[in-house]
PyMOL CGO cylinders between C-alpha atoms (Angstrom):
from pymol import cmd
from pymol.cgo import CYLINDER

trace = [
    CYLINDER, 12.73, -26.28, -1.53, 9.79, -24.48, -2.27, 0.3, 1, 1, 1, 1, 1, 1,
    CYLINDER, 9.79, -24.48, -2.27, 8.91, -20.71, -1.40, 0.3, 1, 1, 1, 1, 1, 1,
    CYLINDER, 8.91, -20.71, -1.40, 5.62, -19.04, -0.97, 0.3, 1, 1, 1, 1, 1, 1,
    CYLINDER, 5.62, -19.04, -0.97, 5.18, -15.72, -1.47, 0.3, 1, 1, 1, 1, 1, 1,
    CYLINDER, 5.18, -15.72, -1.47, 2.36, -14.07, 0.50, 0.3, 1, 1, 1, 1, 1, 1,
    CYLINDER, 2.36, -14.07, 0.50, 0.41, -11.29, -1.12, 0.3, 1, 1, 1, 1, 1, 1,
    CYLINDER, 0.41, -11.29, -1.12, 2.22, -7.44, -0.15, 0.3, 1, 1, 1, 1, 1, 1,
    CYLINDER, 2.22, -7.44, -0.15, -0.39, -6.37, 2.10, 0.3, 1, 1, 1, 1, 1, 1,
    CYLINDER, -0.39, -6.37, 2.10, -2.01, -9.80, 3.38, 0.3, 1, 1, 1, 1, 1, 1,
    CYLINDER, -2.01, -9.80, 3.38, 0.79, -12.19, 3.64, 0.3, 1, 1, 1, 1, 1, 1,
    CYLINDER, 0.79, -12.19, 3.64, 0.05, -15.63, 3.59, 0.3, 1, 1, 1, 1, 1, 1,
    CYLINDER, 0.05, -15.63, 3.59, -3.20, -17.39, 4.01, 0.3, 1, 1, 1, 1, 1, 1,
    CYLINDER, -3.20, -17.39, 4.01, -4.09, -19.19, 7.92, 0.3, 1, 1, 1, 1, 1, 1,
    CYLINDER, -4.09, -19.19, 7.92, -4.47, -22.13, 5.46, 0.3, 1, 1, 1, 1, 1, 1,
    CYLINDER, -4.47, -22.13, 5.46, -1.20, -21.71, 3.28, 0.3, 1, 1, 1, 1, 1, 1,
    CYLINDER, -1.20, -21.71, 3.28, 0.84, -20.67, 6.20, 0.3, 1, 1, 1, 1, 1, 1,
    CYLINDER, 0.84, -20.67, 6.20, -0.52, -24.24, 8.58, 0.3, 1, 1, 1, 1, 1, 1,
    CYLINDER, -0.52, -24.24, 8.58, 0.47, -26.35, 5.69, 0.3, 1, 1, 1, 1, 1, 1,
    CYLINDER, 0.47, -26.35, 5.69, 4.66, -25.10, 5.57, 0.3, 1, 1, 1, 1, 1, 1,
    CYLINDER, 4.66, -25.10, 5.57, 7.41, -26.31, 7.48, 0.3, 1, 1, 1, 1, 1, 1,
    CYLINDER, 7.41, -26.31, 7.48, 9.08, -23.38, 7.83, 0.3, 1, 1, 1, 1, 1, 1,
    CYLINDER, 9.08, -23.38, 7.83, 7.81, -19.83, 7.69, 0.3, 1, 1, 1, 1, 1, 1,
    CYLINDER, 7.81, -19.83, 7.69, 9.96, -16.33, 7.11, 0.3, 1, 1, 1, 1, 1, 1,
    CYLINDER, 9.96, -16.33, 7.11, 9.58, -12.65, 7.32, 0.3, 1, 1, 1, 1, 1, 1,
    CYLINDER, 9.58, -12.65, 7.32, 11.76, -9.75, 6.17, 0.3, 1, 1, 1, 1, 1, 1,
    CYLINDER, 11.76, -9.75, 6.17, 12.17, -7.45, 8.93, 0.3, 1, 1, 1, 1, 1, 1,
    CYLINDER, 12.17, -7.45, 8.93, 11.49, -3.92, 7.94, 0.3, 1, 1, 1, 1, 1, 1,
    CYLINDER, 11.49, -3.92, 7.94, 12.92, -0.55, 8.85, 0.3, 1, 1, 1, 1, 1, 1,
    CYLINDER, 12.92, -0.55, 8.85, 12.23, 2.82, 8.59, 0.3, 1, 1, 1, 1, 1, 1,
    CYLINDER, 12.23, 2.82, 8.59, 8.84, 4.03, 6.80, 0.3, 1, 1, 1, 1, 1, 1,
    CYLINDER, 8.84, 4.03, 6.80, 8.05, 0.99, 4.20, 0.3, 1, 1, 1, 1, 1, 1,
    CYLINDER, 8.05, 0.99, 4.20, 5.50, -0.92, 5.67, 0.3, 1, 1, 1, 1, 1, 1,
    CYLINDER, 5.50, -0.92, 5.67, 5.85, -3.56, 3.13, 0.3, 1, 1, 1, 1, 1, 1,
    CYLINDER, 5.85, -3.56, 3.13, 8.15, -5.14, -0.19, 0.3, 1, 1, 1, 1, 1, 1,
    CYLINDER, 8.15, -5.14, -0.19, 7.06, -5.91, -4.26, 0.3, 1, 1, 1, 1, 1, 1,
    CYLINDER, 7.06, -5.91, -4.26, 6.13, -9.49, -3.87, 0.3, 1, 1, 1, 1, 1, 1,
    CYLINDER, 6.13, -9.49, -3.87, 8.79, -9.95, -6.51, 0.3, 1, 1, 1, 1, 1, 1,
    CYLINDER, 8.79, -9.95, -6.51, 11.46, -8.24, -4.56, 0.3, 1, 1, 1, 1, 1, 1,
    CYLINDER, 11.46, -8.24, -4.56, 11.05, -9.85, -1.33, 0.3, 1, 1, 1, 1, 1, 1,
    CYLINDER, 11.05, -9.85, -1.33, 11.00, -13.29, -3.61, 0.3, 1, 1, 1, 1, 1, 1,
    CYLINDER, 11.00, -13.29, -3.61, 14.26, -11.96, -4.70, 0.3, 1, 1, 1, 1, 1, 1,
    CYLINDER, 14.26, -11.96, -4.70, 15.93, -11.54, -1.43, 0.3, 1, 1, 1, 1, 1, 1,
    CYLINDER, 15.93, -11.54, -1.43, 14.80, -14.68, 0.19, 0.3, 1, 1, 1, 1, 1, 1,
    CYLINDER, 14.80, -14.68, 0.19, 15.91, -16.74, -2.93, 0.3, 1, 1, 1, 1, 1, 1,
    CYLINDER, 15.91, -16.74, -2.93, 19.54, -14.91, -2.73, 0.3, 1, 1, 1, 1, 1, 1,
    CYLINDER, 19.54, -14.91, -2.73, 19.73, -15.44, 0.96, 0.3, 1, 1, 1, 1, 1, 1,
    CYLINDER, 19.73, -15.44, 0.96, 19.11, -18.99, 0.46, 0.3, 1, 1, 1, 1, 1, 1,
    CYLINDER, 19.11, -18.99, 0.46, 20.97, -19.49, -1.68, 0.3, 1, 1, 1, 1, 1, 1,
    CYLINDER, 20.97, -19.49, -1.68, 23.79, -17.92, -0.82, 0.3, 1, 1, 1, 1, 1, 1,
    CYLINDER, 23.79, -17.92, -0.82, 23.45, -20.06, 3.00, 0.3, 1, 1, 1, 1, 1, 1,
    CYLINDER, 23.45, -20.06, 3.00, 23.71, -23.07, 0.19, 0.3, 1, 1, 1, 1, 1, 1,
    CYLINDER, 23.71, -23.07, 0.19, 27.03, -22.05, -1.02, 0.3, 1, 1, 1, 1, 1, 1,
    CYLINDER, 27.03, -22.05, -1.02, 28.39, -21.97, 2.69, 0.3, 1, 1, 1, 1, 1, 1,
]
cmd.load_cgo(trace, "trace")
């Protein structure tokens, strides 16, 4: 598994994003517009793995 982590404001590249098979986003509520690229790493790496665990 590999994750890419898209800049906070841009996301990922046309490029970046055409070369993954799979691509994520982390809906968001209220008045953030957008997540530390560090915490949204964070989140998607405890999601997946916690989906490993079963």
């Amino acid at each position: 598994i590999v994750v890419v982590v898209g800049s906070e404001g841009k996301g990922l590249s046309r490029l970046v994003r055409e070369n993954c098979d799979a691509v994520v986003s982390i809906p968001m509520a209220g008045p953030t517009e957008s997540l530390n690229a560090s915490v949204a790493a964070g989140g998607v790496l405890a999601e997946i793995a916690r989906k490993r665990r079963g």
